[in-house]
N, C-alpha and C positions, 0 to 999 in steps of 0.2 A: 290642457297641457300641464304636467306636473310644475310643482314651483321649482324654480332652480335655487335659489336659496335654501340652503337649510335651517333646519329649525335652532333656532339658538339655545346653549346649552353653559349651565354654571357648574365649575369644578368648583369645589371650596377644600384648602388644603389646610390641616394642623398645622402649626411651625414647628416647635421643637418634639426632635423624635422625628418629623416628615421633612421640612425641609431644611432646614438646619439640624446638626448634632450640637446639643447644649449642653448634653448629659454631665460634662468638668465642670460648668459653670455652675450650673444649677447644685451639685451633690458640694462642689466648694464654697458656694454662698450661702448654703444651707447650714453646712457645718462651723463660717464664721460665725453665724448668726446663734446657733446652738453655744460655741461656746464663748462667746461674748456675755448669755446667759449663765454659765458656768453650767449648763447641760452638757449632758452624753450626745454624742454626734451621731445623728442616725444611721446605719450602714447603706452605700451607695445603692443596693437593690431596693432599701425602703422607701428612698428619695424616687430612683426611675419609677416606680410603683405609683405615684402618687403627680407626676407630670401630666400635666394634660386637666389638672384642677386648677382655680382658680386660687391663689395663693395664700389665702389667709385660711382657708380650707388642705390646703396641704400642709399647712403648719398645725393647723387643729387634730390632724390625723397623724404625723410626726410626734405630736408630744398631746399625748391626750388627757394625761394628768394634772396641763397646764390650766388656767384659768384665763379669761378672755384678757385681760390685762396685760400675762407673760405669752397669750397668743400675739398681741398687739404690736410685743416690745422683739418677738422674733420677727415678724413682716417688718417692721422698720430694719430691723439690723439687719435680713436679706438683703432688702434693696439697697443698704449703705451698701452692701459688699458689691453688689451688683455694678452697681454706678461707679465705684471706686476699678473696679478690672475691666470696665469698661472704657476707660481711659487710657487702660495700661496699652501697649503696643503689642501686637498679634489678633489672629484670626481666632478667637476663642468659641465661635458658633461658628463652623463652616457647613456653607452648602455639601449637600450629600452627592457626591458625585452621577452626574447625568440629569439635575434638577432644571437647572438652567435650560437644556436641548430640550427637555421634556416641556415647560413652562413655553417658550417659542412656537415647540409642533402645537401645542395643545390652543394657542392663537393664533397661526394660520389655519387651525380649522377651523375656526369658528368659536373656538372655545370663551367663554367669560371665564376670570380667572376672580378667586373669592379667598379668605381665611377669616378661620374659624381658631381659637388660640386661648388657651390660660392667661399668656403674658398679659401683660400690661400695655397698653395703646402706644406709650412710651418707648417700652422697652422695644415693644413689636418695631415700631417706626426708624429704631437705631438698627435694629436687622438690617431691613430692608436696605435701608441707606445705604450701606457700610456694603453689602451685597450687590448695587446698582439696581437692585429691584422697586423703589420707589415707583408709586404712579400707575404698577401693572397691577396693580388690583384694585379691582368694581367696591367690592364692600370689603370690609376689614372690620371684624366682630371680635373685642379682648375679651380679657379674664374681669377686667376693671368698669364694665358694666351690663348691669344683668345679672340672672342668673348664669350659671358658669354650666359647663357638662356636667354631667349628661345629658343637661335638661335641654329641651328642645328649644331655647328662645334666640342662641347664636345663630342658628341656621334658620328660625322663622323671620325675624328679624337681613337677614343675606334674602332672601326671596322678597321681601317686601322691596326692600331696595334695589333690587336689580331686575324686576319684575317678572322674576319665574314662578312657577310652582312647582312643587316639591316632585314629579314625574319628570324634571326640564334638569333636575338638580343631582350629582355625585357627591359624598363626604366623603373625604381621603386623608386619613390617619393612623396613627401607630397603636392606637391604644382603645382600650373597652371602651372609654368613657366617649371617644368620638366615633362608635359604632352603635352604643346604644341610644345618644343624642342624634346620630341617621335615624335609627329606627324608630324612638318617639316622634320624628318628624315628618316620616314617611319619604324620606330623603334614601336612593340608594347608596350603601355606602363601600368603601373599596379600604382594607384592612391592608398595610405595607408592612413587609416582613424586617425592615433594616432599624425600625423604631426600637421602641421601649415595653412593649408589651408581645409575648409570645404569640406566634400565629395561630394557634389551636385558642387562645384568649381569646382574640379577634371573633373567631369564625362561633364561638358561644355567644359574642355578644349580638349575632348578627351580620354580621360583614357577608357580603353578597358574593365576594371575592378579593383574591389576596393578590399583590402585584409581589415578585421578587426582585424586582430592583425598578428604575423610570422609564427603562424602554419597554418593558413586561407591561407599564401601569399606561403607557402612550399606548399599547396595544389595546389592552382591556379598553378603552375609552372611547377608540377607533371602531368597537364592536360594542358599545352602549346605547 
């Protein structure tokens, strides 16, 4: 008799650019932090260009002329800015519309639900909160320890934990760097058109397939 359970199965999604748009926050704490330095503020395409790194490395490729000192003194001044608009009143990171239905279906099927993420454990954890999403995810992989993308250790590290292996496993994000961290890991991974990173990007890095919005990526997922 076949089994009637299915096989169990780990989505692991980006945060910002996948499930949240952070894009105002991140290009504005970037640029307090730049000119709290008395630097040039970098233009908002260079900042979405570089989301999806591990922050003191987004900083290091923002201002490359800097020294690890004036790399130091801008990652501090982000996260003051950060923490400080974080307090302010408004929805500054909103879910991307259909995220939430999508998150639901993808658990009554079976799904284990994962993130993979630049942010910070902290910062990740005020998302969620603030979203009602607390507690629905198995593993939760920052930017704040480890190696960061593209390298494969967020997503080896989500499998150790939640005890898949990497054929049990999708990466679902907006950017190169969480298409080529699928592919070092041998993880399929599914490239979303509404991020930060162009779909023709995506699909060089790797990306197995592109979802155009949450019910497109419930589809794809349904035929994985």
């Amino acid at each position: 008799m076949a089994e009637s359970r299915a096989t169990p199965r780990l989505a692991v999604f980006d945060c910002d650019g996948t499930l949240v748009d952070s894009q105002r926050v991140i290009v504005g704490c970037m640029r307090a932090a730049f000119a709290g330095e008395g630097l040039v503020a970098p233009k908002a395409e260079c900042v979405r260009r570089v989301v999806g790194l591990p922050l003191a490395e987004c900083v290091a490729r923002l201002a490359p002329g800097g020294d690890a000192a004036a790399h130091a003194r801008l990652v501090d001044a982000y996260k003051e800015a950060f923490y400080a608009l974080r307090r302010e009143e408004g929805d500054h990171e909103p879910l991307y519309q259909g995220c939430l239905a999508a998150l639901d279906a993808l658990e009554a099927r079976g799904w284990i639900l994962g993130i993979a993420t630049g942010k910070g454990r902290r910062g990740l954890l005020a998302v969620l909160e603030r979203h009602g999403l607390a507690g629905r995810f198995a593993t939760m992989q920052t930017g704040d320890v480890g190696p960061g993308k593209p390298h494969p250790a967020m997503l080896e590290r989500a499998l150790a934990e939640t005890g898949m292996d990497a054929a049990q496993a999708v990466m679902i994000g907006d950017t190169s760097f969480d298409m080529l961290m699928a592919r070092s890991a041998g993880v399929r991974g599914i490239g979303v058109a509404w991020g930060y990173h162009a779909p023709e990007e995506l699909e060089a890095a790797g990306a197995d397939a592109l979802a155009s919005d949450y019910a497109h990526l419930v589809d794809l997922l349904a035929r994985a």
